[in-house]
N, CA, C and O atoms as a GROMACS GRO file, in nm:
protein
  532
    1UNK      N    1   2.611  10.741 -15.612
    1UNK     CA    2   2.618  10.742 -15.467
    1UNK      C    3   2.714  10.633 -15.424
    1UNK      O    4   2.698  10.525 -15.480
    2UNK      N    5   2.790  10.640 -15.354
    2UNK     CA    6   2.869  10.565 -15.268
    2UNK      C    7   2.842  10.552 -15.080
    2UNK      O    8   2.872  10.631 -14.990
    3UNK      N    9   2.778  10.429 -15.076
    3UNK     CA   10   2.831  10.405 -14.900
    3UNK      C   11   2.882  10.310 -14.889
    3UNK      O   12   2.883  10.202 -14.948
    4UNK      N   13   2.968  10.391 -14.738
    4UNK     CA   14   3.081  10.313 -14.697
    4UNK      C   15   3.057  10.283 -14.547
    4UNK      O   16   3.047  10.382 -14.474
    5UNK      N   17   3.046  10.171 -14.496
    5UNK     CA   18   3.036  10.060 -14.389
    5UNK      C   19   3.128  10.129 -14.298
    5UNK      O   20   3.245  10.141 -14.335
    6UNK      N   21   3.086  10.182 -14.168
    6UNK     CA   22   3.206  10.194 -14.091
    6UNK      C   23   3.212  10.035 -13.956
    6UNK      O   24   3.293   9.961 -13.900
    7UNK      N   25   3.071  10.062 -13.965
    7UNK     CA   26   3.083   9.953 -13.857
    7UNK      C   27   2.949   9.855 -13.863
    7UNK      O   28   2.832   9.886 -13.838
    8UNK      N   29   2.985   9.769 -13.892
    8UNK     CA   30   2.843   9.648 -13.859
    8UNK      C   31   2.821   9.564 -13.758
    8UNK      O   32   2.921   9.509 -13.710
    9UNK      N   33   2.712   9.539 -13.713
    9UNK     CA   34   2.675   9.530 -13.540
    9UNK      C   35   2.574   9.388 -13.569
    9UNK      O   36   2.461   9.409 -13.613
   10UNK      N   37   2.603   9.288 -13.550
   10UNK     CA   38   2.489   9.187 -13.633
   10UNK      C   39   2.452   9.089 -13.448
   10UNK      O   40   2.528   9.050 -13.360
   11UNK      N   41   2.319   9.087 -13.461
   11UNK     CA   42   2.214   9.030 -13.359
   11UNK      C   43   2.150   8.892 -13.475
   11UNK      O   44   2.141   8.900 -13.597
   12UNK      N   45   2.120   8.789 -13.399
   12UNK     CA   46   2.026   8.700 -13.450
   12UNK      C   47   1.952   8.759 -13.564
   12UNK      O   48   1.997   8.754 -13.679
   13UNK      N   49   1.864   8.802 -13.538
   13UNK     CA   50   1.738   8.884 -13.630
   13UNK      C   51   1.791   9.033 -13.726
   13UNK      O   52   1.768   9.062 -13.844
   14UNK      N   53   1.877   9.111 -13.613
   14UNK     CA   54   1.881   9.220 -13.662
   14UNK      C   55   2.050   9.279 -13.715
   14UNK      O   56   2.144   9.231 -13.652
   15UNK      N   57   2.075   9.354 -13.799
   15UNK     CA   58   2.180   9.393 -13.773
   15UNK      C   59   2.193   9.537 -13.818
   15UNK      O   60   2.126   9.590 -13.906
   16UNK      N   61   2.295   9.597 -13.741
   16UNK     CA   62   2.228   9.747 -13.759
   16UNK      C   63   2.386   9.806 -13.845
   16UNK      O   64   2.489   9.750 -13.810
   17UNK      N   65   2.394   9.907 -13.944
   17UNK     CA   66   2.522   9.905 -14.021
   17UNK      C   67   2.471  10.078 -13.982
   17UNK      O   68   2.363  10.136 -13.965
   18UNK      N   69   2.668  10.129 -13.979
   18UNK     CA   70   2.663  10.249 -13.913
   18UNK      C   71   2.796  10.290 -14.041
   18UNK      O   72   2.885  10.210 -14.069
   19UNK      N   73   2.779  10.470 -14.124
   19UNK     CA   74   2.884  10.450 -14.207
   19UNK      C   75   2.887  10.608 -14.253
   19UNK      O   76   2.871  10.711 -14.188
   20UNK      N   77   2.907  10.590 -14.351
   20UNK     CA   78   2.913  10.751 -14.446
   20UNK      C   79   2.901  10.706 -14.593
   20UNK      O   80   2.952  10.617 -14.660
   21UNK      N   81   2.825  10.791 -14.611
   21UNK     CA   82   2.788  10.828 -14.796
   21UNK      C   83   2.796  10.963 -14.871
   21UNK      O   84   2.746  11.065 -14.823
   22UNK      N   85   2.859  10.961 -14.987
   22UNK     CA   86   2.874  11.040 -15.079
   22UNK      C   87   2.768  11.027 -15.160
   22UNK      O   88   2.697  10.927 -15.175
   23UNK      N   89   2.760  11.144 -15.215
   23UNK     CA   90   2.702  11.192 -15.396
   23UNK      C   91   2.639  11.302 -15.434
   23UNK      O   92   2.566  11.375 -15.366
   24UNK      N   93   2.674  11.311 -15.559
   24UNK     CA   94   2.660  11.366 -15.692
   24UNK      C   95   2.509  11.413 -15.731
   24UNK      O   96   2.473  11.364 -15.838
   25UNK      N   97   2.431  11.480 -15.682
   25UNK     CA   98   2.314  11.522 -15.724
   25UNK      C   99   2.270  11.624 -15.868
   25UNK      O  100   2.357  11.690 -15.925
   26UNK      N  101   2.185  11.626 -15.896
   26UNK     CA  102   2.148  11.724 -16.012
   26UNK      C  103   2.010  11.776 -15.969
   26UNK      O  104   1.916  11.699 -15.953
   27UNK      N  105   2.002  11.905 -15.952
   27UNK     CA  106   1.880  11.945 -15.920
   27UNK      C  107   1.762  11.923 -16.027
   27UNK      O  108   1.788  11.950 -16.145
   28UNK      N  109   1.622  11.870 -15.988
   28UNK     CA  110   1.536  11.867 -16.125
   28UNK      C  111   1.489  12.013 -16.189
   28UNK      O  112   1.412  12.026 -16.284
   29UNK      N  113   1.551  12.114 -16.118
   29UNK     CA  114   1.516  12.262 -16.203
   29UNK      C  115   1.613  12.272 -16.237
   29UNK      O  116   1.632  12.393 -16.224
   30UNK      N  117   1.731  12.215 -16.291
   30UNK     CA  118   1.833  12.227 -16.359
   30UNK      C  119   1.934  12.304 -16.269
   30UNK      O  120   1.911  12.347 -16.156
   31UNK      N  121   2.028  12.313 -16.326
   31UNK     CA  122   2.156  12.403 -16.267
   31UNK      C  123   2.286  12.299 -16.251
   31UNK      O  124   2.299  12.190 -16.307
   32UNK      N  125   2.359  12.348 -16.179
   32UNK     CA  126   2.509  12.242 -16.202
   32UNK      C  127   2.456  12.130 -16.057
   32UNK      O  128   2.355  12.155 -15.991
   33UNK      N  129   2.528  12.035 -16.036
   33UNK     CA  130   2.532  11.886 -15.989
   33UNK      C  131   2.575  11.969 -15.835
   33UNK      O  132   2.654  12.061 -15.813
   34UNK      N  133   2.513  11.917 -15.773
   34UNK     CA  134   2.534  11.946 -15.602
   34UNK      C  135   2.610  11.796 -15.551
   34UNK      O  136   2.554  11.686 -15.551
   35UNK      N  137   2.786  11.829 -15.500
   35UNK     CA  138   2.819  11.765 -15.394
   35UNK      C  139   2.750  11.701 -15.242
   35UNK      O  140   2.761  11.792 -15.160
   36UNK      N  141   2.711  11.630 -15.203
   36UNK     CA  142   2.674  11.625 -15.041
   36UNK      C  143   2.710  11.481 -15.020
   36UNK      O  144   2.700  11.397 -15.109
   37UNK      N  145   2.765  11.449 -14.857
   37UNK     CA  146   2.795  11.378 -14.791
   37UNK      C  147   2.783  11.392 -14.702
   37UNK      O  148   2.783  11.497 -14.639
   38UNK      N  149   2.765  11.262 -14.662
   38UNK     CA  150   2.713  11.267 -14.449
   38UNK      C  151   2.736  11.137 -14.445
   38UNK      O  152   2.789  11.055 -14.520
   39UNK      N  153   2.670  11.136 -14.308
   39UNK     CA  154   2.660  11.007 -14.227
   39UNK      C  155   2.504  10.886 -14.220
   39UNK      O  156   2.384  10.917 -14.221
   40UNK      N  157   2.548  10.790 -14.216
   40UNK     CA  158   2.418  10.698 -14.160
   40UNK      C  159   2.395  10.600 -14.058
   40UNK      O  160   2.482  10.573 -13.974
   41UNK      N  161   2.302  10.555 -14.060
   41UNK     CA  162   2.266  10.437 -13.948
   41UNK      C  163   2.164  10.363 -13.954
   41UNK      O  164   2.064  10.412 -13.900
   42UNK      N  165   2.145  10.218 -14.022
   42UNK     CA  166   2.015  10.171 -14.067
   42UNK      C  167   2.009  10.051 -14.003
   42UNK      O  168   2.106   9.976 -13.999
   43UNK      N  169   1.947  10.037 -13.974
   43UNK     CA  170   1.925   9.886 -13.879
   43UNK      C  171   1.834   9.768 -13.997
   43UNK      O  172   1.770   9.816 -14.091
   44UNK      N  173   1.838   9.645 -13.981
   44UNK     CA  174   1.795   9.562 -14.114
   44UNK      C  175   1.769   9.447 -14.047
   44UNK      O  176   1.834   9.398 -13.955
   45UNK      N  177   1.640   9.393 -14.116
   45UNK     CA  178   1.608   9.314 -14.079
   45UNK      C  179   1.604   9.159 -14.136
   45UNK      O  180   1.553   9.148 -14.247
   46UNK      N  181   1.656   9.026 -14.065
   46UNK     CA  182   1.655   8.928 -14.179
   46UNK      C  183   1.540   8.864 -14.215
   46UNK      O  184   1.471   8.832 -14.119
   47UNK      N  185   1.500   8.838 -14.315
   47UNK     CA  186   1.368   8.818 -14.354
   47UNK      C  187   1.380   8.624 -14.375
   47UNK      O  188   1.486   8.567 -14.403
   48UNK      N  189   1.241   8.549 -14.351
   48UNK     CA  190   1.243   8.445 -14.380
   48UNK      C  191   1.324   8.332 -14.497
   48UNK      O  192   1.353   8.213 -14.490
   49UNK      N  193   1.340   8.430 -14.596
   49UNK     CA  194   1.415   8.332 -14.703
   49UNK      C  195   1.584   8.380 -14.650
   49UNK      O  196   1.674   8.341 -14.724
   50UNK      N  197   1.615   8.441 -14.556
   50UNK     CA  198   1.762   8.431 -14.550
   50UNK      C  199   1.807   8.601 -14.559
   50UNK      O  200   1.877   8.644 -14.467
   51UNK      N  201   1.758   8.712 -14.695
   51UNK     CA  202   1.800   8.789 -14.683
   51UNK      C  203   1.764   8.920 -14.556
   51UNK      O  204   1.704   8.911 -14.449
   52UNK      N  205   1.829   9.032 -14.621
   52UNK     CA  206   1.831   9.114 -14.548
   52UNK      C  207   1.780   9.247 -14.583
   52UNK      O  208   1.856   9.302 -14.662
   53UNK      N  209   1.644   9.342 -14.544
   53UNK     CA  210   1.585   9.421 -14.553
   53UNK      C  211   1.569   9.564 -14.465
   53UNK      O  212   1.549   9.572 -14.344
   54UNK      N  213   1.578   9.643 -14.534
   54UNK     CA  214   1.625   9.761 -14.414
   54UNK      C  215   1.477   9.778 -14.359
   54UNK      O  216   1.378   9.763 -14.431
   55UNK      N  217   1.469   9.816 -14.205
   55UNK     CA  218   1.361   9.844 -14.133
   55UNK      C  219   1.378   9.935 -14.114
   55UNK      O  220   1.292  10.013 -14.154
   56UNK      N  221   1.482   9.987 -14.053
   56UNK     CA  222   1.517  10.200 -14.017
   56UNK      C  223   1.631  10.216 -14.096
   56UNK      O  224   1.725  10.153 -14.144
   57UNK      N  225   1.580  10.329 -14.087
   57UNK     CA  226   1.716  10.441 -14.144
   57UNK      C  227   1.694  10.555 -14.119
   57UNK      O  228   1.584  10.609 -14.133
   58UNK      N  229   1.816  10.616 -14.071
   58UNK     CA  230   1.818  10.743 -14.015
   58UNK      C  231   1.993  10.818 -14.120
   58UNK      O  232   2.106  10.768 -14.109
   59UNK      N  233   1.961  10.928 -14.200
   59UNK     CA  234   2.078  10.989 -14.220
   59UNK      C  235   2.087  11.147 -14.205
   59UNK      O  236   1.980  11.206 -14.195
   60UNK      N  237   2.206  11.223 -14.202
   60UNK     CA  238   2.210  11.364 -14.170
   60UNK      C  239   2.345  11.361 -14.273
   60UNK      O  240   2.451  11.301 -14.251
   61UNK      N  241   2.310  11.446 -14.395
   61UNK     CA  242   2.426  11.532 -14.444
   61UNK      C  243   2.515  11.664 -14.408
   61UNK      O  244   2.467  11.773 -14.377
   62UNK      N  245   2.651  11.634 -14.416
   62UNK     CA  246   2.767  11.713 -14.387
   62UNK      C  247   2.745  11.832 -14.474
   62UNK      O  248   2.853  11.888 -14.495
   63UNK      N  249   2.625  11.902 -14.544
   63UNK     CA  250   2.632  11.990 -14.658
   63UNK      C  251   2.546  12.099 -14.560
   63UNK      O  252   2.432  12.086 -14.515
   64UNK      N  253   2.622  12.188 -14.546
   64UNK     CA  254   2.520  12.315 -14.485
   64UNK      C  255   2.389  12.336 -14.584
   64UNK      O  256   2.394  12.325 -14.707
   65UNK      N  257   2.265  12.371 -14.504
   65UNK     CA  258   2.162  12.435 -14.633
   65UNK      C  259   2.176  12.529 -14.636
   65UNK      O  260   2.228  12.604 -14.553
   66UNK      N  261   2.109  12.556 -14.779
   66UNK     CA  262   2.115  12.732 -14.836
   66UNK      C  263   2.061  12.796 -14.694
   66UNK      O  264   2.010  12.762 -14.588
   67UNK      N  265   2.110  12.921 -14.771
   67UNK     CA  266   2.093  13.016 -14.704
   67UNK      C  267   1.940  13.042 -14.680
   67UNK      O  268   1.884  13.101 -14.772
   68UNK      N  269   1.866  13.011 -14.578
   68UNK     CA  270   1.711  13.073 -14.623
   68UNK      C  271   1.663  13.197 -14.651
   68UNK      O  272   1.762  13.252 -14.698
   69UNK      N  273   1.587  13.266 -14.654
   69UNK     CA  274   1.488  13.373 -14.677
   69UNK      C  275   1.500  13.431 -14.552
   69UNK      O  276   1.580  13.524 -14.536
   70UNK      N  277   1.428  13.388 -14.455
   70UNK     CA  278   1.425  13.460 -14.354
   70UNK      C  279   1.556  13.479 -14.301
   70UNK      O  280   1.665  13.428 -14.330
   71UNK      N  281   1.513  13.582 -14.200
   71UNK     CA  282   1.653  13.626 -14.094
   71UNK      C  283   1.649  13.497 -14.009
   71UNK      O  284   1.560  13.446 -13.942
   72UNK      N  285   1.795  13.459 -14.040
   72UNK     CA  286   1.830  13.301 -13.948
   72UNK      C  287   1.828  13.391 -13.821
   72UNK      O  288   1.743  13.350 -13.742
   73UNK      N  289   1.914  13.532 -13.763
   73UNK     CA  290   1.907  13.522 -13.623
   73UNK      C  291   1.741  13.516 -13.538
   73UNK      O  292   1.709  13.468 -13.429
   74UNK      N  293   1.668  13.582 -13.634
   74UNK     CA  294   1.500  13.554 -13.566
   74UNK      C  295   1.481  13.467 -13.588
   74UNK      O  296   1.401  13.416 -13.510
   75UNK      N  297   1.517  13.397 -13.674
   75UNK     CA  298   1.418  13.207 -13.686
   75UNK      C  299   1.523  13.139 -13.585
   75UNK      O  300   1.463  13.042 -13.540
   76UNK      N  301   1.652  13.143 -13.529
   76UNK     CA  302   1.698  13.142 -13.410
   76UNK      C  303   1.707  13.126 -13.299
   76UNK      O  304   1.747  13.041 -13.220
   77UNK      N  305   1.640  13.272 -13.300
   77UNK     CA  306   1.589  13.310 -13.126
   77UNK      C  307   1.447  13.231 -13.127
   77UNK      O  308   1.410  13.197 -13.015
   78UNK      N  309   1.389  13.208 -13.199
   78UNK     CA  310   1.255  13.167 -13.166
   78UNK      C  311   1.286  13.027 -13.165
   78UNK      O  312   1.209  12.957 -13.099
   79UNK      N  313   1.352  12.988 -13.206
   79UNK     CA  314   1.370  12.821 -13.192
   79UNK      C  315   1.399  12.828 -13.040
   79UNK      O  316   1.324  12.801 -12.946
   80UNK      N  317   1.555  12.881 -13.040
   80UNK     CA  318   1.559  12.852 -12.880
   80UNK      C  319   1.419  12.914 -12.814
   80UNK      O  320   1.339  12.822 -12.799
   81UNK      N  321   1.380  13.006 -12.783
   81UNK     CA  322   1.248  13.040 -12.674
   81UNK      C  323   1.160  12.935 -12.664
   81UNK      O  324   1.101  12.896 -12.563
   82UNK      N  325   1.154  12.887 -12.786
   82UNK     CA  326   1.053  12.747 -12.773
   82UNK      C  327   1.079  12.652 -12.711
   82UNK      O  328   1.000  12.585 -12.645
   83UNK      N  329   1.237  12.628 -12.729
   83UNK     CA  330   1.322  12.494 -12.633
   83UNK      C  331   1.295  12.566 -12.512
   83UNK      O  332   1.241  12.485 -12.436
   84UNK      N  333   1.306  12.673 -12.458
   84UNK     CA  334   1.338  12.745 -12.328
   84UNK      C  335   1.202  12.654 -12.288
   84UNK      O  336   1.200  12.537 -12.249
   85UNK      N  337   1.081  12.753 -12.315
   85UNK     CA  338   0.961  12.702 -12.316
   85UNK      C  339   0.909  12.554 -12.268
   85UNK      O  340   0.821  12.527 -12.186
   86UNK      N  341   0.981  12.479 -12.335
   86UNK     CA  342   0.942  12.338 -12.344
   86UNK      C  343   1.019  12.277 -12.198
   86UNK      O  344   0.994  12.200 -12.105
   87UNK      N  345   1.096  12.342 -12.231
   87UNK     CA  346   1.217  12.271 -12.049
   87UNK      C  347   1.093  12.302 -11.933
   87UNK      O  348   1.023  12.220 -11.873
   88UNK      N  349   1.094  12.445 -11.925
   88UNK     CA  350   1.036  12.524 -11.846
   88UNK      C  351   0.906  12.435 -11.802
   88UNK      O  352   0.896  12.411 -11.681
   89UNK      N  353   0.818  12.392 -11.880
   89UNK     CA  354   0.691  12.296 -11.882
   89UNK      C  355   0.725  12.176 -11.840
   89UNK      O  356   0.655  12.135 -11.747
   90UNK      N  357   0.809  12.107 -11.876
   90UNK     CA  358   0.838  11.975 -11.824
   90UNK      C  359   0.912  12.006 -11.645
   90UNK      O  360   0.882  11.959 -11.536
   91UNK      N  361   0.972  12.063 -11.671
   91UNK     CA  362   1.046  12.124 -11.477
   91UNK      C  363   0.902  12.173 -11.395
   91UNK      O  364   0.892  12.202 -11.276
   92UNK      N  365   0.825  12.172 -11.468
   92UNK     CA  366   0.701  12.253 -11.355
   92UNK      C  367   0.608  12.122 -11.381
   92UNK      O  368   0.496  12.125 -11.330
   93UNK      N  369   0.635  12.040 -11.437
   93UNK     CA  370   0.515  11.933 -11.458
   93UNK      C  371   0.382  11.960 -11.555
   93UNK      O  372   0.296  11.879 -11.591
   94UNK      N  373   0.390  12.037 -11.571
   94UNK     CA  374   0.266  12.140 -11.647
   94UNK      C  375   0.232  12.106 -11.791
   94UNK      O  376   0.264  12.174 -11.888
   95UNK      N  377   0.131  11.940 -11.796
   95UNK     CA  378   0.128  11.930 -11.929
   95UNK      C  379   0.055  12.026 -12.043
   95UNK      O  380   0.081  12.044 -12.162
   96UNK      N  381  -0.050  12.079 -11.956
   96UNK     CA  382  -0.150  12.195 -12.083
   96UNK      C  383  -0.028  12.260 -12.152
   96UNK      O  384  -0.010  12.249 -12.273
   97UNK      N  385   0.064  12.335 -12.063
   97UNK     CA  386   0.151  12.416 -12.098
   97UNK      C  387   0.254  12.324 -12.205
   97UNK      O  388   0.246  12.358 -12.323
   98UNK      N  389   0.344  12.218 -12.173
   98UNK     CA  390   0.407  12.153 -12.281
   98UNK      C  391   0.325  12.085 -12.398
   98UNK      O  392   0.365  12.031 -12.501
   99UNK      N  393   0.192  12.108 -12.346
   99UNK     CA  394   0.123  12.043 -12.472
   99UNK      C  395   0.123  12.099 -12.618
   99UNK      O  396   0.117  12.052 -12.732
  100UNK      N  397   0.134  12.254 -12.545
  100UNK     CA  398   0.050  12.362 -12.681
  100UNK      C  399   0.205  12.354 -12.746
  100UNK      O  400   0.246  12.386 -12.857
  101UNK      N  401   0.248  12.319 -12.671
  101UNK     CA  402   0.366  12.358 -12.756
  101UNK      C  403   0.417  12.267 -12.930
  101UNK      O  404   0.520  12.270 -12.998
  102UNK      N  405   0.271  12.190 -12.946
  102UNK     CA  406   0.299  12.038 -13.048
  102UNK      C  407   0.212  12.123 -13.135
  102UNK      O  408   0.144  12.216 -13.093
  103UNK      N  409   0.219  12.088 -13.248
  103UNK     CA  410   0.137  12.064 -13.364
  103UNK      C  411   0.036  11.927 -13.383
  103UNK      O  412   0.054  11.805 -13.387
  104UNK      N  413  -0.048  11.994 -13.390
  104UNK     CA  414  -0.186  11.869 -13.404
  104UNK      C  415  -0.137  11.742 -13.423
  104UNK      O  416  -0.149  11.652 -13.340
  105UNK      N  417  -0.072  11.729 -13.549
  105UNK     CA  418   0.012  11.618 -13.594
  105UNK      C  419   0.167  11.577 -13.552
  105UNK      O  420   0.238  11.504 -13.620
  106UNK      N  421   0.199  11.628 -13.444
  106UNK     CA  422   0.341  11.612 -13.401
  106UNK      C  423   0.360  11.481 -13.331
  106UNK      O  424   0.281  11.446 -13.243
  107UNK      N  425   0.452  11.416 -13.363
  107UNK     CA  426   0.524  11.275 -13.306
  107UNK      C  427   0.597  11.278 -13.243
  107UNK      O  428   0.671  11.372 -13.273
  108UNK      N  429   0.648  11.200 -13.116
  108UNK     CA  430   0.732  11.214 -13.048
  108UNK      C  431   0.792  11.056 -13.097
  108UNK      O  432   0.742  10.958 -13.151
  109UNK      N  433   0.921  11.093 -13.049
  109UNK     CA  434   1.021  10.961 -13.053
  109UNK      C  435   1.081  10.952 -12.969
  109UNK      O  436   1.197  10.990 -12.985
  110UNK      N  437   1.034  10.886 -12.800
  110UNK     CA  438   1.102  10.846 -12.696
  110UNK      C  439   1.166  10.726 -12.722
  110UNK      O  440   1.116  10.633 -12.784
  111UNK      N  441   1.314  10.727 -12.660
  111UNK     CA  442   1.363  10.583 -12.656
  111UNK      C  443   1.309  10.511 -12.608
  111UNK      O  444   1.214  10.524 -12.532
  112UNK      N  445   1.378  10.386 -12.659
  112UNK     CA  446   1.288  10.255 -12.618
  112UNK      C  447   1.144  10.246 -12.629
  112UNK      O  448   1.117  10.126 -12.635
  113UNK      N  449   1.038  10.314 -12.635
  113UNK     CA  450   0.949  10.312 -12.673
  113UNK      C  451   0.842  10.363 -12.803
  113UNK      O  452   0.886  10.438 -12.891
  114UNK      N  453   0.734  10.326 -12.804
  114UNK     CA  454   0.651  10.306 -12.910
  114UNK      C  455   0.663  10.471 -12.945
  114UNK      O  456   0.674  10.561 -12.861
  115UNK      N  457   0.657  10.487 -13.107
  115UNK     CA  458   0.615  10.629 -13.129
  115UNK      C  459   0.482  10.731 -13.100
  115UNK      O  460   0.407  10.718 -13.197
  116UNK      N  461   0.443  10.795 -13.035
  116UNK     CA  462   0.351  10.839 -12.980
  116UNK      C  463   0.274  10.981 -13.090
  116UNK      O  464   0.301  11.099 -13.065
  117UNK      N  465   0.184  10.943 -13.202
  117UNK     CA  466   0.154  11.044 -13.230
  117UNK      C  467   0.027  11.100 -13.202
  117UNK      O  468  -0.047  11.064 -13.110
  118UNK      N  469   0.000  11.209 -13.302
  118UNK     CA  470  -0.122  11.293 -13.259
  118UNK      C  471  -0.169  11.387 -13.158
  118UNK      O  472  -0.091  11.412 -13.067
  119UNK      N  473  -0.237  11.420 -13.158
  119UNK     CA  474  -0.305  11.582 -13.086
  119UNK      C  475  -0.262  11.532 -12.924
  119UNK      O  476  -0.335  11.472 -12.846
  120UNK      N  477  -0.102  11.584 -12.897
  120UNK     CA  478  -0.089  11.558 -12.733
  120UNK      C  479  -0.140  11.672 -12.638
  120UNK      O  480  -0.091  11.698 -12.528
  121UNK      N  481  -0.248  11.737 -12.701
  121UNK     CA  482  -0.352  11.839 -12.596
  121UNK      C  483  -0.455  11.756 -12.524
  121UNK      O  484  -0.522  11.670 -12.581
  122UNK      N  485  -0.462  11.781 -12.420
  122UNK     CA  486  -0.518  11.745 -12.313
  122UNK      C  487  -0.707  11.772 -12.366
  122UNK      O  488  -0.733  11.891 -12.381
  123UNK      N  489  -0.800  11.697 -12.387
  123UNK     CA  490  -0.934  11.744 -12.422
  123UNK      C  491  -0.928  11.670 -12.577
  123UNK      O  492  -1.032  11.643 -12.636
  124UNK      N  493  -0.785  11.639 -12.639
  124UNK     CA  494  -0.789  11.614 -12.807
  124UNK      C  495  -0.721  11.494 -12.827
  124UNK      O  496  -0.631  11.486 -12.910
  125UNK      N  497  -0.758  11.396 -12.756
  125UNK     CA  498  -0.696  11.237 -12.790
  125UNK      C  499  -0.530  11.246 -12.746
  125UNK      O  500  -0.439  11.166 -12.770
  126UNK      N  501  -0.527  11.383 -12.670
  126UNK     CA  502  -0.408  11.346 -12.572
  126UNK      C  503  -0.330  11.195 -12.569
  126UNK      O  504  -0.397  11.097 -12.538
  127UNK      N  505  -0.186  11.180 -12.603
  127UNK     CA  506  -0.098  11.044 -12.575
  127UNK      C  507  -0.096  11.055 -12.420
  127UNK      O  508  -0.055  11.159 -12.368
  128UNK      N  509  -0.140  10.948 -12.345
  128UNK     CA  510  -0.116  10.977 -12.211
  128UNK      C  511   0.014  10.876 -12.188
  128UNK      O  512   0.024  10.760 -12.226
  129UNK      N  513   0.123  10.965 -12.105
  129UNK     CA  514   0.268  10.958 -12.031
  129UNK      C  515   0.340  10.983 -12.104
  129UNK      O  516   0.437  10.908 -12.113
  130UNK      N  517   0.328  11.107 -12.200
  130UNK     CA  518   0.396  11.207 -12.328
  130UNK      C  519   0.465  11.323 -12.206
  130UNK      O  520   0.516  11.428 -12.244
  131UNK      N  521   0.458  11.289 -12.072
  131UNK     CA  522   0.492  11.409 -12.001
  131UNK      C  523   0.599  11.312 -11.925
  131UNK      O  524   0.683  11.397 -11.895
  132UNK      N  525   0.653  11.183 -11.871
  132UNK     CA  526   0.734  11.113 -11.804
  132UNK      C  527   0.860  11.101 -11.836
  132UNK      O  528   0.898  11.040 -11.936
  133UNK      N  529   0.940  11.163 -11.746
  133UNK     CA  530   1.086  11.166 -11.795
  133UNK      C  531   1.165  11.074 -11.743
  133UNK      O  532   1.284  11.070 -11.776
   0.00000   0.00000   0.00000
């Protein structure tokens, strides 16, 4: 694997490194070595003796995935209807309705704030202000 630094951003405490990485994979069911490269963004934290420890990381590879099984245009359309869905609930205020739309275990990741998980149905340990835009 190779990463490469595009840009480093350094704060007192924190410094966050933004870049691209290569490599060379081998699948463990065998077959030939898979190319992939993308991008990253890890933010790090300095720790008491001086060094430096990653706290986040976030990356997305430049490698399309296989092809799946299902028909991509129906797994598709149903993605978008769901986004439709979800707008639609938040424009009407209507949390029951944007609620169902989570999985028991679904997390949200609003900026700037704390991660909000668990059952956001109303009656089921609901996150309350999972609806404030």
């Amino acid at each position: 694997m190779v990463i490469k630094n595009v840009e480093v951003i350094h704060g007192p405490d924190v410094t966050v490194a933004r870049g691209f990485y290569t490599a060379t994979v081998t699948p463990n069911a065998g077959g030939e070595d898979i190319y992939v490269d993308g991008k990253y963004m890890s933010v790090l934290k300095q720790q008491p003796d001086g060094s430096w420890k990653l706290y986040r990381d976030i990356f997305n590879s430049n490698v399309p995935p296989a092809s799946p099984a299902d028909d991509l245009e129906a797994v598709t359309a149903a993605v978008e209807a769901n986004w439709e869905e979800y707008s639609a609930a938040l424009n009407s205020d209507d949390i029951d309705r944007w609620a169902a739309l989570w999985m028991d275990d679904g997390v949200q990741m609003p900026p700037g704030t704390a991660l909000r998980k668990g059952d956001h149905r109303p009656g089921r340990g609901r996150v309350d202000g999972c609806l404030h835009l």
